[in-house]
VOGU-3710 file (C-alpha; in Angstrom, 3 decimals, decimal comma):
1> xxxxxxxxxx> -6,240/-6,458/17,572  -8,623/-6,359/14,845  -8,720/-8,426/12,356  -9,009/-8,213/8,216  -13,174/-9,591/7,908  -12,095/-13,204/8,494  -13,629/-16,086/5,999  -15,392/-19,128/7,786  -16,450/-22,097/6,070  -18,511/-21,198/3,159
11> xxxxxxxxxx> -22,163/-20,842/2,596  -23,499/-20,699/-0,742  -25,088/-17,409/-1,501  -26,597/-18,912/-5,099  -26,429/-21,215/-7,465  -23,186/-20,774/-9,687  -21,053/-19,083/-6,757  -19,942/-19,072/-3,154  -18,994/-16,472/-0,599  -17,582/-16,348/2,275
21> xxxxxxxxxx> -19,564/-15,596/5,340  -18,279/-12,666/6,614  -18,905/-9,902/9,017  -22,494/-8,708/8,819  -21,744/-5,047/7,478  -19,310/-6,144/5,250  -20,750/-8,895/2,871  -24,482/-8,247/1,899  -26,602/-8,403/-0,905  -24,488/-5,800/-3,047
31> xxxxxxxxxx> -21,486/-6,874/-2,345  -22,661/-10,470/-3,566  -24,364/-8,575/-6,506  -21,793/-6,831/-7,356  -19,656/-9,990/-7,942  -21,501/-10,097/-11,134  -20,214/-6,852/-12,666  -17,086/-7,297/-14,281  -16,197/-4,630/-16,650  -12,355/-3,268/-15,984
41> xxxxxxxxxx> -13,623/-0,096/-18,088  -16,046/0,629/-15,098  -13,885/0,698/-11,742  -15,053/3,536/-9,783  -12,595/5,435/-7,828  -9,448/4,380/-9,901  -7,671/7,199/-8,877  -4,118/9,052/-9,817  -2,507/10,919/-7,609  -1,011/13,717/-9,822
51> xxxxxxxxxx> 2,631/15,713/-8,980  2,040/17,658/-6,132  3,919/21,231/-5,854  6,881/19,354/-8,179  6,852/16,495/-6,267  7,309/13,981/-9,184  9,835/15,603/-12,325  9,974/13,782/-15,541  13,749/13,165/-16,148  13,239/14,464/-19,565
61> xxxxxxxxxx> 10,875/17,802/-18,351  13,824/19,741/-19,143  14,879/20,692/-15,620  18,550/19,935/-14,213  18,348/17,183/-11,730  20,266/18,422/-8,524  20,684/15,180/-7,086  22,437/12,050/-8,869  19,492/9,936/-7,802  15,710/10,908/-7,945
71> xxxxxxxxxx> 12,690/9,013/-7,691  9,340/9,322/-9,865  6,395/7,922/-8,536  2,280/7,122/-9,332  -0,485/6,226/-7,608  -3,606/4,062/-8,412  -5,716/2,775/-6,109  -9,684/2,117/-5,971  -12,299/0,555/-3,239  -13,836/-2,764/-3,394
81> xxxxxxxxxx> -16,745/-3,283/-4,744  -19,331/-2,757/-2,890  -18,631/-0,110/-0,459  -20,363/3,026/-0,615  -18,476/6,228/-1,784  -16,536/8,592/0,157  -16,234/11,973/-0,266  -13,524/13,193/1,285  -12,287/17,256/1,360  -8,813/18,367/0,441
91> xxxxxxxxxx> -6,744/17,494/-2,358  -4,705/14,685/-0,979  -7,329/11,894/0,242  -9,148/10,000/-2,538  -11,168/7,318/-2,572  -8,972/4,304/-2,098  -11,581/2,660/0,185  -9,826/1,798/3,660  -6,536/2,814/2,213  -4,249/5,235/1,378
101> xxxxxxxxxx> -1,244/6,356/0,209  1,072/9,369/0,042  3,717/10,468/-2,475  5,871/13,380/-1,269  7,606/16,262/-2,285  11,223/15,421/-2,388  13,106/16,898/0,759  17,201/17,580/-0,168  18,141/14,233/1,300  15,693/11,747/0,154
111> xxxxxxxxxx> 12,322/10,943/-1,568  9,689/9,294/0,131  6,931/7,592/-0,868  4,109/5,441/1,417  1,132/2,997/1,840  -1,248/1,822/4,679  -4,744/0,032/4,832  -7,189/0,469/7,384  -7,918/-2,882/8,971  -11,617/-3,350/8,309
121> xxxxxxxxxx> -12,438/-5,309/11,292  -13,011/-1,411/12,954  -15,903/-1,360/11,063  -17,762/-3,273/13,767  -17,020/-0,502/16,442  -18,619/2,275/14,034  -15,352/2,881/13,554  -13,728/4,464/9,744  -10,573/3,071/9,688  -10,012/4,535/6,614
131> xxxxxxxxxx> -9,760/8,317/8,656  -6,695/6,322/10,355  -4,810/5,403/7,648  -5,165/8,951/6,126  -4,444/10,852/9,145  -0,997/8,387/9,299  0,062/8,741/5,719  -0,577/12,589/6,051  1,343/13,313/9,077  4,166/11,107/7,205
141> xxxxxxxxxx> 4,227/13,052/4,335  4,367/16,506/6,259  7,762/15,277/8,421  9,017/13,537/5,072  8,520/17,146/3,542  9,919/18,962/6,095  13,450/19,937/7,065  13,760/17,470/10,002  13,051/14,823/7,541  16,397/15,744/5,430
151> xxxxxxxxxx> 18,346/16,403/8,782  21,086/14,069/9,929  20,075/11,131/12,326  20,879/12,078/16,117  22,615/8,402/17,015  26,433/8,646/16,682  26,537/5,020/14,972  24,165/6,299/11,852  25,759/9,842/11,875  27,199/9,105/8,353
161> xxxxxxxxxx> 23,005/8,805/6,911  22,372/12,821/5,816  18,495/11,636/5,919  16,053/10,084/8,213  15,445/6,479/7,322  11,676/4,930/6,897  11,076/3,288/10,281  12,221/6,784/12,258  9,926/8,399/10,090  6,764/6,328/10,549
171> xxxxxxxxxx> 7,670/6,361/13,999  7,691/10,142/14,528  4,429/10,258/12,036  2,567/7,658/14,375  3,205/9,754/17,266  2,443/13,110/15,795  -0,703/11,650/14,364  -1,518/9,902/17,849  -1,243/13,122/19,497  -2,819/15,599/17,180
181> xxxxxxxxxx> -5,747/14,073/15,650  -8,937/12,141/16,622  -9,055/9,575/14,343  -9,168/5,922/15,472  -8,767/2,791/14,087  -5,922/0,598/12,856  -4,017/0,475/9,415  -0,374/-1,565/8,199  2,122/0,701/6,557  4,462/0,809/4,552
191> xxxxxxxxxx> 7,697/3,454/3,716  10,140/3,857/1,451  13,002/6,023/1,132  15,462/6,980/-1,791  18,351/8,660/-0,673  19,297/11,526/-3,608  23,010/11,192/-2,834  24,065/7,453/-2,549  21,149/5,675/-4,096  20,397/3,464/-0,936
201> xxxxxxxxxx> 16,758/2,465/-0,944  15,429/1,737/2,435  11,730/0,389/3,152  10,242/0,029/7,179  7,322/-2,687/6,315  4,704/-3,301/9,678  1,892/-5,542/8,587  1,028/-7,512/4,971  1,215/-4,921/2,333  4,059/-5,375/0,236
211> xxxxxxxxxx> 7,331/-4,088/-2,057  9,048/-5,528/-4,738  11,932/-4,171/-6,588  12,413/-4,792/-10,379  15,657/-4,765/-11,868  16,696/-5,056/-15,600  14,665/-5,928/-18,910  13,452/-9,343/-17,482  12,258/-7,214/-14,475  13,982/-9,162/-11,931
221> xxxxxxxxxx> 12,879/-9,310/-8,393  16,218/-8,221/-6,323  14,082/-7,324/-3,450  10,990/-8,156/-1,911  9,365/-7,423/1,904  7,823/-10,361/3,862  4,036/-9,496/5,650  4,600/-9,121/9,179  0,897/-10,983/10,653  0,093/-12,354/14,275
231> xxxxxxxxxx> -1,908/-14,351/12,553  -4,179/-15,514/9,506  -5,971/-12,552/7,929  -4,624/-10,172/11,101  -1,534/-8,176/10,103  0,371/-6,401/12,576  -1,167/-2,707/12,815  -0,284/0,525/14,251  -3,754/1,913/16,570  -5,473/4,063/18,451
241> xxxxxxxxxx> -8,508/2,460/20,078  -11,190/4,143/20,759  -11,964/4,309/24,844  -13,535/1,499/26,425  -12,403/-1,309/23,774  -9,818/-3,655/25,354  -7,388/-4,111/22,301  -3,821/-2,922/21,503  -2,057/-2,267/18,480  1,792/-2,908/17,522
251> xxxxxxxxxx> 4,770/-0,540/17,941  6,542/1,479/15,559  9,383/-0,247/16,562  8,742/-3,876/15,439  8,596/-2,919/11,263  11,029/-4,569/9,906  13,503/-2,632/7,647  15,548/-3,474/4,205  17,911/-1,895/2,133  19,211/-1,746/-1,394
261> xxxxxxxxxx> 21,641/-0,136/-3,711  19,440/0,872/-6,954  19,910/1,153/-10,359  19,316/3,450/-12,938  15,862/2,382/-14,455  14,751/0,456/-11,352  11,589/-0,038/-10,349  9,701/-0,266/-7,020  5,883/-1,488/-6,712  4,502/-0,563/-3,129
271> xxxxxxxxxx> 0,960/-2,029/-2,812  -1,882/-3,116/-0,319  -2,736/-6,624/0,008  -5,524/-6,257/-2,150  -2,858/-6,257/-4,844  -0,419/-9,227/-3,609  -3,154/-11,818/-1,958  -4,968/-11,815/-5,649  -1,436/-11,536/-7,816  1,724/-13,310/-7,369
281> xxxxxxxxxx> 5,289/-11,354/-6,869  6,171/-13,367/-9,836  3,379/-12,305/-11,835  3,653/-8,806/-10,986  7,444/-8,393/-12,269  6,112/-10,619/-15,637  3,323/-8,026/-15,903  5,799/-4,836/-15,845  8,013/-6,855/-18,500  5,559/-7,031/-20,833
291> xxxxxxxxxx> 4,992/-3,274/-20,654  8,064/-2,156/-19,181  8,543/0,923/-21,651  4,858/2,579/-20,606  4,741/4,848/-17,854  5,003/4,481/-14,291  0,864/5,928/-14,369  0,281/3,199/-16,912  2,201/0,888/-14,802  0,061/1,086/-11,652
301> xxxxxxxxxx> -3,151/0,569/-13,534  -2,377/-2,438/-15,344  -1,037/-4,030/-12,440  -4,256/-2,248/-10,548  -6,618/-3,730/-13,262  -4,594/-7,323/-13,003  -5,025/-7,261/-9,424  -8,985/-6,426/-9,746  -10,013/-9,019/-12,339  -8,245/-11,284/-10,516
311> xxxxxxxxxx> -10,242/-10,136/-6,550  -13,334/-10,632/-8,401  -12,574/-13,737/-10,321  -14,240/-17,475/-9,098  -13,381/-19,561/-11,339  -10,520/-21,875/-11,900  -7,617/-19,725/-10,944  -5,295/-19,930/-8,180  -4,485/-16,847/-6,134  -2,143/-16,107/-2,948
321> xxxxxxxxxx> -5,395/-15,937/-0,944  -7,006/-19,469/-2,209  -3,541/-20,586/-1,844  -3,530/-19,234/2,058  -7,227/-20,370/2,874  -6,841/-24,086/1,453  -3,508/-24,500/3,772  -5,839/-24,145/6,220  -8,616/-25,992/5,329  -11,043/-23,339/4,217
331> xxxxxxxxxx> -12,497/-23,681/0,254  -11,875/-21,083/-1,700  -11,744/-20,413/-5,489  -10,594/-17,354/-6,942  -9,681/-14,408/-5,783  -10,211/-11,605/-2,718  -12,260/-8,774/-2,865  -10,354/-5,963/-1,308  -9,220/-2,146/-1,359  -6,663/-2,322/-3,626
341> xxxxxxxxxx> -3,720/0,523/-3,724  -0,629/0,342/-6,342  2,402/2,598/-5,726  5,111/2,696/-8,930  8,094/4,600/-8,211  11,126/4,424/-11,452  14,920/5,181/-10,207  16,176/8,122/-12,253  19,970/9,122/-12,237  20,875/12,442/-13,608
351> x> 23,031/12,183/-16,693
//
């Protein structure tokens, strides 16, 4: 399938930097430019994705919690430099670049909560992956917000689960997006699941975005998904390709799925690789210590900003993605310029 826009051996672009030679449409002049701009203040398209017909409720708004577990999320996310704006219509897509999110209104069962990225390889089709990963996240959202989303699973050996787990969810939402829409492409994705009754947090991860789960005051990392690639820079991807191109995409079927007991106060980080090949797991969770008392908005932008400083950094830091190109022989300093898209969700229990 397509790939992520691989890096070759270098060629020097000017004197005090290098680049990677990438595809043609994707590194140019202003992208190379922009690598001069630094200024956190200035990110364009750092966007929050507010509460949604009462999809996210403060613990302390004041309303009774109906449900001994809840789950209160935020979204940040903002496109790499040097792609052009998007403009999208509606009041769910922003402009996260080639990837997107969802945060959904809680069904009685469980809360759910999602990420993909568009695999950027499309882009040398003419295709917008990033109308892919939207149309997926959105046809998610409407079965996680609907009543067969809260309805008990059909097979007799889950029949004690009152709610539909991640992975049957993304499934369903591939094939209702598949069928109804015309967008093409490729994306990863990622779910996550709180159930309201017994506190069980499941995730259903296909491809190399990521989830950790901080526990405690030292923030902990009690759980933590593995990327799921068929090789380097190529994730495994969910796809519709357009007719005439001779590629397949992954099933459904193949994400792999974890579970966890929470705790009150726990928190989950869902993000796009543009977050965890610039910032380690381990710096993340030391990150959300240090501020561990500000909000779950203030949350996902400082470990949005940490992950951007560090995409557009080149020089003398080490990141997952130098780390991953020097294993296999390719230089690279610094870090990788990429969508990046934060998720922070904080386990409430009532009382």
């Amino acid at each position: 399938g397509p790939t992520r826009p691989p890096p070759i051996p270098f060629a020097a672009v000017s004197t005090d930097f290098v680049l990677p030679a990438m595809f043609p449409r994707v590194l140019g002049a202003g992208l190379a430019a922009s690598l001069m701009v630094a200024p956190a203040e200035a990110f364009r398209g750092s966007t929050a994705m507010s509460p949604r017909d009462g999809s996210m409720r403060p613990a302390n708004s004041g309303e009774s919690l109906d449900r001994p577990w809840d789950l209160q999320s935020a979204a940040r996310c903002r496109p790499a430099l040097g792609k052009e704006p998007r403009n999208f219509t509606g009041d769910q897509r922003k402009d996260c670049g080639e990837d997107a999110f969802f945060l959904a209104s809680p069904a009685s069962a469980e809360a759910f909560i999602g990420i993909a990225d568009g695999v950027g390889g499309w882009r040398e089709n003419d295709v917008d992956p990033a109308l892919f990963a939207w149309a997926l996240m959105e046809h998610c959202r409407e079965l996680a917000e609907s009543a067969e989303a809260s309805s008990p699973m059909p097979d007799a050996a889950q029949s004690s689960s009152r709610a539909r787990c991640p992975k049957r969810l993304l499934k369903k939402g591939f094939e209702n997006m598949y069928a109804a829409t015309d967008a093409l492409g490729s994306s990863t994705a990622l779910l996550a699941s709180l159930d309201h009754a017994t506190g069980v947090l499941r995730l259903a991860n296909l491809g190399d975005s990521g989830a950790i789960l901080l526990r405690g005051p030292r923030c902990e990392i009690v759980m933590e998904t593995k990327p799921q690639v068929r090789g380097f820079n190529n994730p495994r991807q969910l796809m519709k390709a357009p007719v005439g191109v001779n590629t397949s995409g992954d099933s459904p079927d193949i994400a792999d799925e974890y579970e966890a007991e929470v705790e009150d106060g726990d928190l989950l980080v869902l993000a796009t690789d543009g977050v965890f090949d610039n910032v380690h797991s381990a710096q993340i969770a030391e990150i959300v210590r240090q501020v561990r008392g500000a909000s779950i908005e203030e949350l996902a932008e400082t470990i949005l900003h940490e992950a951007y400083e560090k995409s557009v950094s080149k020089w003398g830091i080490s990141t997952p993605w130098s780390i991953a190109c020097q294993k296999r022989g390719l230089l690279h300093i610094g870090g990788k310029v990429d969508d990046i898209t934060v998720v922070v969700a904080r386990v409430a229990r009532a009382g």
